[in-house]
C-alpha positions in Angstrom: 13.5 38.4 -22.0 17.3 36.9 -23.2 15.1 36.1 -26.9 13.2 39.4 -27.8 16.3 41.3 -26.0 18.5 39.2 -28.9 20.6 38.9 -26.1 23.7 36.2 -26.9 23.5 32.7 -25.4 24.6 29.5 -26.2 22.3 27.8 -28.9 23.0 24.3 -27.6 20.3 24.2 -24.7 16.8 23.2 -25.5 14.3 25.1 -23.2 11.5 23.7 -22.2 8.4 25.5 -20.4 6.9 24.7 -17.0 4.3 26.6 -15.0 6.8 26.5 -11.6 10.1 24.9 -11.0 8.3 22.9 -8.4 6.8 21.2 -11.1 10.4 19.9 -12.1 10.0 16.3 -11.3 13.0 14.2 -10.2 12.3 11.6 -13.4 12.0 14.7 -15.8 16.3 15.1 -14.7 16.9 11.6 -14.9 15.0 11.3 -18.2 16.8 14.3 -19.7 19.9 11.8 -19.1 18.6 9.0 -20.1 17.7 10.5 -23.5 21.3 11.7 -24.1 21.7 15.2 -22.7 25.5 15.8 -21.0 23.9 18.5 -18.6 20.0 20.2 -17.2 19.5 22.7 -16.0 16.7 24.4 -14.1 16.3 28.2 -13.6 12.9 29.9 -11.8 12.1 32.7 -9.8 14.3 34.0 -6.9 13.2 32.2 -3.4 10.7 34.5 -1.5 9.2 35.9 -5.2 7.6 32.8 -6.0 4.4 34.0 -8.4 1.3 31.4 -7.3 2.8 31.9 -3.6 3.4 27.7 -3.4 6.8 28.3 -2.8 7.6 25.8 -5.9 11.7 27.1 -5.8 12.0 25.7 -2.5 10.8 21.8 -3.5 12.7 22.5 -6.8 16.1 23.2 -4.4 15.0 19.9 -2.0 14.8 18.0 -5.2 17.7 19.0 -6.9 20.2 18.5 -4.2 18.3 14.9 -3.7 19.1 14.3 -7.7 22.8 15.2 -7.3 23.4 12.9 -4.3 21.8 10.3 -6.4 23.6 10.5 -9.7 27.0 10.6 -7.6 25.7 7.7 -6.3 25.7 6.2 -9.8 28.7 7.6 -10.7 27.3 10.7 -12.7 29.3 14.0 -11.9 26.6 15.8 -9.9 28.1 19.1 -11.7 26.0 18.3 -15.0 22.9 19.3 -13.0 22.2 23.1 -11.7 19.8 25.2 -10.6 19.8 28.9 -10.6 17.3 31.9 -10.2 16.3 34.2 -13.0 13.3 36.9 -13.1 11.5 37.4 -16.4 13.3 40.9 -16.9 17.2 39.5 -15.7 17.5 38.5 -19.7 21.4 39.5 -19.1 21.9 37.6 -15.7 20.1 34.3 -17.5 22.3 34.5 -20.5 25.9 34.5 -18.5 24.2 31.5 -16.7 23.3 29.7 -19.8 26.7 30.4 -21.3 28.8 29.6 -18.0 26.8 26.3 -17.8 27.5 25.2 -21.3 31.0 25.7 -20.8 31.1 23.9 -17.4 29.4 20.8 -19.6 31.9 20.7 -22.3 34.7 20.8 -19.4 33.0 17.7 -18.2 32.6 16.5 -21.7 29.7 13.8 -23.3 27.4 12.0 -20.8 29.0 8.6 -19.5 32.4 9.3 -21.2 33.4 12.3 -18.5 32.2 9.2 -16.1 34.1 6.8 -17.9 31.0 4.5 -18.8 29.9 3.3 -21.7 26.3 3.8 -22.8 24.9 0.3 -21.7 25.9 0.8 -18.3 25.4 4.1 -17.8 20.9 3.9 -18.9 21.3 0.5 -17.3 22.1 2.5 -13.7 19.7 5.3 -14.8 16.8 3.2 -15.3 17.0 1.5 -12.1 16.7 4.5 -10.5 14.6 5.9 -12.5 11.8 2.9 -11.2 12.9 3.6 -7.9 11.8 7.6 -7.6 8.3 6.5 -5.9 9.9 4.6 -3.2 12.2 8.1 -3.0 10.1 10.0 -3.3 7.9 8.2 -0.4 11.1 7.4 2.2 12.1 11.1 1.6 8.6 12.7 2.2 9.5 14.9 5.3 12.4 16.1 4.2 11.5 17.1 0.5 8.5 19.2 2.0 11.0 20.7 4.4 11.7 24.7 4.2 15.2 25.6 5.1 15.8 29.5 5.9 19.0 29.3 4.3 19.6 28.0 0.9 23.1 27.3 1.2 21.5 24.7 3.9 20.4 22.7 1.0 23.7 21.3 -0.2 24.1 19.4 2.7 20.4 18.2 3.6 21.2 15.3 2.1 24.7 13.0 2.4 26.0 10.2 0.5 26.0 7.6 3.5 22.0 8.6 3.5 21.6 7.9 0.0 23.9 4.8 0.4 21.5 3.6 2.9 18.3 4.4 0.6 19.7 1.8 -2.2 20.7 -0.5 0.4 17.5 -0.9 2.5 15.2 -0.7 -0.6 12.0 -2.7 0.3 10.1 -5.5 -1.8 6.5 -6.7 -1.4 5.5 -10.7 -1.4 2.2 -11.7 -1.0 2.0 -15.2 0.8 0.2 -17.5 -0.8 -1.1 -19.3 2.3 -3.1 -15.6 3.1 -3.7 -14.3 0.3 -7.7 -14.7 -0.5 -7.6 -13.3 -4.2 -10.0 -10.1 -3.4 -8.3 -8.5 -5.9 -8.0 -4.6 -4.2 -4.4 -5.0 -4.4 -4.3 -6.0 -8.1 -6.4 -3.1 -8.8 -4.9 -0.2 -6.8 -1.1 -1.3 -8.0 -0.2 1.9 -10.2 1.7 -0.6 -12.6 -0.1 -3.5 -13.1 2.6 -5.5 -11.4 0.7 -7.5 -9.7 -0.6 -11.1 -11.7 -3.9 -12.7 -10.4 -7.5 -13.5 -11.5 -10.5 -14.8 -9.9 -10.0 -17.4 -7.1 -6.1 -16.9 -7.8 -3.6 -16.5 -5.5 -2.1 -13.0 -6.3 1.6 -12.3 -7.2 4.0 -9.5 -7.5 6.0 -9.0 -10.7 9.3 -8.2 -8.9 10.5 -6.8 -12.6 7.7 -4.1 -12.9 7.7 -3.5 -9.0 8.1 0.2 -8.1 8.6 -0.4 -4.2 5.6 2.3 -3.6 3.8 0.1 -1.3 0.4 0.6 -2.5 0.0 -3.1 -2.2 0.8 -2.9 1.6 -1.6 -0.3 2.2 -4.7 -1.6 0.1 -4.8 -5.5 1.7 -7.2 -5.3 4.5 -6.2 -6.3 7.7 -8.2 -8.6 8.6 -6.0 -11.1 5.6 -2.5 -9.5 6.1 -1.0 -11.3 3.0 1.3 -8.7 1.8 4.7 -8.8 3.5 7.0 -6.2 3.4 10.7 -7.3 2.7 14.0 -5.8 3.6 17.7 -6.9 3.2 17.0 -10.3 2.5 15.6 -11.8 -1.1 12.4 -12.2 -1.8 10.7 -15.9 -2.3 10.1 -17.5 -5.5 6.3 -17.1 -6.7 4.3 -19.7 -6.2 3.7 -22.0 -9.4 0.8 -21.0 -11.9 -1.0 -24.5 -11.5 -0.9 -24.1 -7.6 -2.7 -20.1 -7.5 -6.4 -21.5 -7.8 -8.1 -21.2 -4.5 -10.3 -24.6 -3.6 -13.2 -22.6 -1.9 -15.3 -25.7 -1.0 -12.1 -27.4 0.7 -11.8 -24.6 2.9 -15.3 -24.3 3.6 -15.4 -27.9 4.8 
């Protein structure tokens, strides 16, 4: 409505189109950093209007507050990321938000310098998290579906000393060799190919590609138990290439 109404707002925001703002992902913000933008913003339909009746605004809100406890966790000011409510007709009310934004950004000036990183550091810190969003995602379930009456709720459903715990207590996956029986369901349910194996080879986990999901954990039946969950303490070395082949005929005898 702000466009055909040639209504005046800044020209340095790109706009890009979603469906609902619960399709606003957590790595879509962190990507927008990552690829050099100093502020995102996210605007959608009031709470209580929401047009497919999903109630998309409400995960967007969750999500959002999440994101800014997490980049000032990282050190990014958590006032380069808003989100505001705009019908299709409130052209006016989207372009004071657009401009008032914009300005707020500047204030904070360019991405990592505001921070007082440089740019290593700063998609260093972003990346990491960036691989970590399943494991958030997953250890943050409950409360991300969570409906809160009152949206002013939502700035405090989530503290730092929670989101200092989430970092510290991230989990890692090990499969031990002496279990391990090289079915292969684990290798090919990982979503990231992280995990190394073959034929009558003991399987590993590529701690570098290693999203924390815990797909692994899930998929290794019972009955062999070879993948061990990990907290707090750091994980063992993999076992040497030349020792992953599995002797069947020695075990059978």
């Amino acid at each position: 409505m702000a466009g055909v109404s040639r209504l005046q707002y800044t020209t340095e925001a790109r706009l890009i189109r979603v469906m609902c703002t619960g399709r606003v992902d957590l790595s879509f913000v962190l990507r927008g950093f990552s690829n050099g933008a100093d502020g995102v913003f996210i605007g959608g339909c009031h709470p209580g209007e929401c047009n497919y009746m999903v109630h998309g605004n409400y995960h967007a809100l969750g999500m959002v507050h999440l994101c800014k406890r997490i980049m000032e966790n990282i050190g990014i000011n958590p006032e380069r990321l808003r989100i505001a409510w705009c019908d299709a007709g409130e052209g006016i009310r989207f372009g004071r938000i657009m401009n008032e934004f914009t300005s707020k950004v500047k204030e904070l000036g360019p991405l990592g310098q505001g921070e007082g990183m440089d740019e290593n550091e700063l998609k260093s810190k972003i990346e990491e998290v960036t691989k970590l969003i399943p494991y958030i995602k997953i250890a943050k379930k409950e409360k991300l579906e969570s409906r809160l009456e009152n949206e002013e709720d939502y700035s405090e459903f989530f503290t730092s000393e929670e989101i200092d715990t989430l970092f510290r207590e991230v989990p890692s996956y090990y499969i031990e060799p002496d279990k391990c029986q090289a079915c292969g369901i684990c290798l090919r349910r990982c979503p990231v190919e992280a995990i190394v194996g073959g034929k009558n080879k003991i399987h590993v986990i590529d701690q570098e590609k290693c999203i924390k999901c815990g797909t692994c954990l899930e998929a290794c039946p019972p009955k062999f138990g070879a993948v061990k969950k990990i907290s707090g303490k750091p994980v063992p070395p993999p076992i040497p290439e030349e020792e992953r082949t599995i002797d069947r005929k020695s075990k059978e005898k």
